[in-house]
C-alpha positions as CSV (number, residue, x, y, z in Angstrom):
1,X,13.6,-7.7,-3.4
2,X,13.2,-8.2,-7.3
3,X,12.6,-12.1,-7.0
4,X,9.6,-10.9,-4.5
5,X,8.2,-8.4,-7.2
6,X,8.5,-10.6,-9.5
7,X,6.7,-13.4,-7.8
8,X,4.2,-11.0,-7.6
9,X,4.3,-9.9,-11.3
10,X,3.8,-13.8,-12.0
11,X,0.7,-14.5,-10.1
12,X,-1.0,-11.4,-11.5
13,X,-0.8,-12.9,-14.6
14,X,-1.8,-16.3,-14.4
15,X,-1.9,-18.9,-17.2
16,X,-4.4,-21.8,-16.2
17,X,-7.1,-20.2,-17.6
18,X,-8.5,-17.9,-14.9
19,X,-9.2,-14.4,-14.8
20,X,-6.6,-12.3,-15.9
21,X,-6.4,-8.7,-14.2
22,X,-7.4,-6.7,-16.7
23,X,-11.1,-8.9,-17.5
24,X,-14.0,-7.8,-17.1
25,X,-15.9,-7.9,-13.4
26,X,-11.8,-9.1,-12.2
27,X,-11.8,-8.5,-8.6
28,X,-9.5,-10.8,-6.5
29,X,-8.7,-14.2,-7.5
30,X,-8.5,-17.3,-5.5
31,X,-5.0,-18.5,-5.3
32,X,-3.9,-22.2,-4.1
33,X,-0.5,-21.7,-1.8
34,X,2.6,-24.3,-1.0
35,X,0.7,-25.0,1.7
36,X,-2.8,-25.2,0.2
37,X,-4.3,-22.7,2.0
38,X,-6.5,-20.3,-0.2
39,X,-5.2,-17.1,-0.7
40,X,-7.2,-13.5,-2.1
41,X,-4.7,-11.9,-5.1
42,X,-6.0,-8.3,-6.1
43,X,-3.6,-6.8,-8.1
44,X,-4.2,-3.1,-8.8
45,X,-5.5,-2.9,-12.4
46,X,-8.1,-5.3,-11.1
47,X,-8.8,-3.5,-7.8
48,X,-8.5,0.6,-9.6
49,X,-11.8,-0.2,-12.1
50,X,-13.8,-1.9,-8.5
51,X,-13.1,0.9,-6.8
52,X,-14.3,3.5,-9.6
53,X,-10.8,5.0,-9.3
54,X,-10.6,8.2,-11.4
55,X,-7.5,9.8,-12.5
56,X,-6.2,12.4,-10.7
57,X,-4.3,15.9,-12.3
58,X,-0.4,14.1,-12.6
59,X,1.3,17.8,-12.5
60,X,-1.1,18.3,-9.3
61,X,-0.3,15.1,-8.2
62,X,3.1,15.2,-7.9
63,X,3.2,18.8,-6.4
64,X,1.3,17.1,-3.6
65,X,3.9,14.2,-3.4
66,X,7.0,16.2,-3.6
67,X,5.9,18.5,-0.6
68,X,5.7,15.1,1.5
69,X,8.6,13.9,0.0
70,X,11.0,16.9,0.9
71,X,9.9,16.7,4.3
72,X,12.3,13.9,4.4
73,X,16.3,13.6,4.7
74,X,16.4,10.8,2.4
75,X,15.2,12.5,-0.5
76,X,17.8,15.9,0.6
77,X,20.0,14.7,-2.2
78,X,17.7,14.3,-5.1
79,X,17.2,17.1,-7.6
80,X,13.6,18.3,-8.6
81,X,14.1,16.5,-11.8
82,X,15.1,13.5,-9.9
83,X,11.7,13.7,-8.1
84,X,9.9,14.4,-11.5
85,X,10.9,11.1,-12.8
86,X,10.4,9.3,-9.8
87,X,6.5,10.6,-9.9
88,X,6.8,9.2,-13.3
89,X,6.1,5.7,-11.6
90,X,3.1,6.7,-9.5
91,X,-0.1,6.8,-10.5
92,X,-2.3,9.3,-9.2
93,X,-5.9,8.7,-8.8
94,X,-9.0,10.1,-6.9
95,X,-11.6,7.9,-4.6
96,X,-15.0,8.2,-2.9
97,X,-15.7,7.5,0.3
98,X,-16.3,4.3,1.5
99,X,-14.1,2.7,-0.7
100,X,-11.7,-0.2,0.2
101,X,-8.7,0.5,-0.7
102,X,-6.9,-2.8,0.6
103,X,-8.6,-5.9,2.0
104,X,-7.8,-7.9,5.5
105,X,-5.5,-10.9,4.2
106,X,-5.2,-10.1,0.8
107,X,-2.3,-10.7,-1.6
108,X,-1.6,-7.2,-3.0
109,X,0.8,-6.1,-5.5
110,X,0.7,-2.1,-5.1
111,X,1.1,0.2,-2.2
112,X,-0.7,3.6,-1.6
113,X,0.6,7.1,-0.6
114,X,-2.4,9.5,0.6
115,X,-2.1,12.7,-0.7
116,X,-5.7,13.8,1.0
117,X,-8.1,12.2,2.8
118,X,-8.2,10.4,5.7
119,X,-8.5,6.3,5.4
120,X,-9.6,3.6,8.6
121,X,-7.0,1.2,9.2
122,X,-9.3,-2.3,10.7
123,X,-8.2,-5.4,11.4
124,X,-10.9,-8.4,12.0
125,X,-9.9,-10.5,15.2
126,X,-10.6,-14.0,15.2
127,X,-13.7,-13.4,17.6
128,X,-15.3,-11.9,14.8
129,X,-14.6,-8.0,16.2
130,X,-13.4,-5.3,14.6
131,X,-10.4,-3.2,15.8
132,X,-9.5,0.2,14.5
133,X,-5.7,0.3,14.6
134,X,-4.8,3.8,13.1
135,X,-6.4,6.5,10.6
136,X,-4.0,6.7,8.0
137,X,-3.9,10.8,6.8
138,X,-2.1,12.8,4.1
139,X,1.7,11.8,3.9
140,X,0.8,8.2,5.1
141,X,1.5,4.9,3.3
142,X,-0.8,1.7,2.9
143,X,0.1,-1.4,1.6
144,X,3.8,-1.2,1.5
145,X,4.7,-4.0,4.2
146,X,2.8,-6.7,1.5
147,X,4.8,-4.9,-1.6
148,X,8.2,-5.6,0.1
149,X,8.0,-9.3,1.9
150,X,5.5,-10.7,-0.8
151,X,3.0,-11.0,2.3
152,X,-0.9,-10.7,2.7
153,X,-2.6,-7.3,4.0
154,X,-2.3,-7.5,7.9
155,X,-5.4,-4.9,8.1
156,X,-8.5,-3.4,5.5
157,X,-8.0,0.6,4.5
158,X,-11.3,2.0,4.0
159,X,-11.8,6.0,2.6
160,X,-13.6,7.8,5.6
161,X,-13.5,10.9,3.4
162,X,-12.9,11.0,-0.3
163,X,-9.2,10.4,-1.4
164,X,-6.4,11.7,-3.7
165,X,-3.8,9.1,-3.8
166,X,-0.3,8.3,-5.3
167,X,-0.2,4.6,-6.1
168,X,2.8,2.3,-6.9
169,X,2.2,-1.1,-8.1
170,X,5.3,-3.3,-7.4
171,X,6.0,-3.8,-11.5
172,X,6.8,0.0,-11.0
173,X,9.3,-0.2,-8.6
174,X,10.1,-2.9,-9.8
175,X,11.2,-1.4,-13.1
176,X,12.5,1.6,-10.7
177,X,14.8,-0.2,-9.5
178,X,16.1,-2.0,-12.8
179,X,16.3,1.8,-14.7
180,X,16.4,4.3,-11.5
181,X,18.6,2.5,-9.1
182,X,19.3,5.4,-7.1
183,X,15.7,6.8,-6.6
184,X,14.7,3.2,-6.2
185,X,17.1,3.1,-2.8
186,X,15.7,6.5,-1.9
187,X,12.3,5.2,-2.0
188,X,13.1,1.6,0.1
189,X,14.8,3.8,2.3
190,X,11.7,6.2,3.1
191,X,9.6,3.2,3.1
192,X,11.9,1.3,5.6
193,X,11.7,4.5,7.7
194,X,7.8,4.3,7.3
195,X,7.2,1.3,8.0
196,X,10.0,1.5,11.6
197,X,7.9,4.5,12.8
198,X,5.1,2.5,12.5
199,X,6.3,-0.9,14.5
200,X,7.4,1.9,17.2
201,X,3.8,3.7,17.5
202,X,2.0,0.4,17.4
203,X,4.7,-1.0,20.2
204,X,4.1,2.2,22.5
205,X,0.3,1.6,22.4
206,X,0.9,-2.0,23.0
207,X,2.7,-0.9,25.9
208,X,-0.1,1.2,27.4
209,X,-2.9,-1.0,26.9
210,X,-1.0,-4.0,28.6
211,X,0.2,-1.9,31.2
212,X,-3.6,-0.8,32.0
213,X,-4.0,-4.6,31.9
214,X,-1.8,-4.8,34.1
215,X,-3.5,-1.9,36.3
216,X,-6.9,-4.1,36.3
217,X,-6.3,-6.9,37.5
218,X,-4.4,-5.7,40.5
């Protein structure tokens, strides 16, 4: 997990002379992989000042993130100062609508909790069509599949209604998990859970649209 973040934390920082995140008019940089194919990186600092991301009230913030985050066994055992200093890593902003939060195929390096709002989840097929997958709605995660295996954004997240967010960029967890080992785990945990609950919604659906396939061409 930390050789991931850190490969991340490396190529948002580039030294070959092009744009480094926190430039002016830095968006996403074009990024040459192993295997030559071109790559989008948008690392948060660069993406927060695109977006017009405005910060958000941290004591409100974090009331809003502790009510989603006591809904949840894995955080049973952690104190209310344990959660205080584990907000300590977020950063809480506010967004417009029609902002897009994370890009189809990008290489992000933060992941996004919704505190309110209600976000499109799209995905571009290779016919040129766009499919909505999910609305993502307070309590909901984006991003946090690319954080953890290093990977490009499977779909785009785009504000339907204006946004308060909690935002982790993977240099804070992954200095979590160097100085807050235990919180760190809590939070992988609850992200593993996420991210399970997810692959089983998305599997039952599967299930019923190939199943009234199945129905159609009988």
């Amino acid at each position: 997990m930390k050789q991931l973040l850190s490969r991340l934390r490396r190529t948002a920082d580039p030294a070959d002379g092009t744009p480094r995140p926190d430039d002016a008019g830095f968006f996403a940089t074009q990024l040459m992989d192993h295997e030559g194919d071109t790559q989008l990186l948008a690392p948060w600092q660069a993406r927060a000042g695109e977006l017009g991301a405005r910060p958000f009230d941290t004591v409100q913030g974090l009331a809003l993130l502790q009510q989603w985050f006591h809904q949840d066994p894995v955080f049973a055992g952690l104190e209310g100062v344990d959660l205080g200093v584990l907000g300590g890593y977020f950063e809480f902003v506010q967004l417009d609508s029609g902002r897009q939060i994370i890009g189809q195929d990008e290489q992000g390096d933060y992941l996004v909790v919704l505190l309110k709002g209600v976000v499109a989840d799209d995905r571009l097929q290779p016919s040129g069509a766009k499919v909505r997958i999910n609305e993502s709605r307070a309590g909901d995660v984006l991003g946090e599949m690319s954080v953890l295996d290093g990977g490009t954004r499977f779909c785009s997240c785009t504000a339907l209604t204006p946004l308060v967010a909690a935002v982790l960029p993977s240099q804070a967890l992954e200095a979590m998990m160097n100085d807050e080992p235990r919180l760190a785990a809590a939070v992988l945990a609850w992200l593993a859970k996420r991210l399970s609950l997810r692959l089983r919604q998305v599997s039952a659906r599967l299930s019923v649209q190939l199943a009234r396939g199945g129905q159609a061409s009988e």
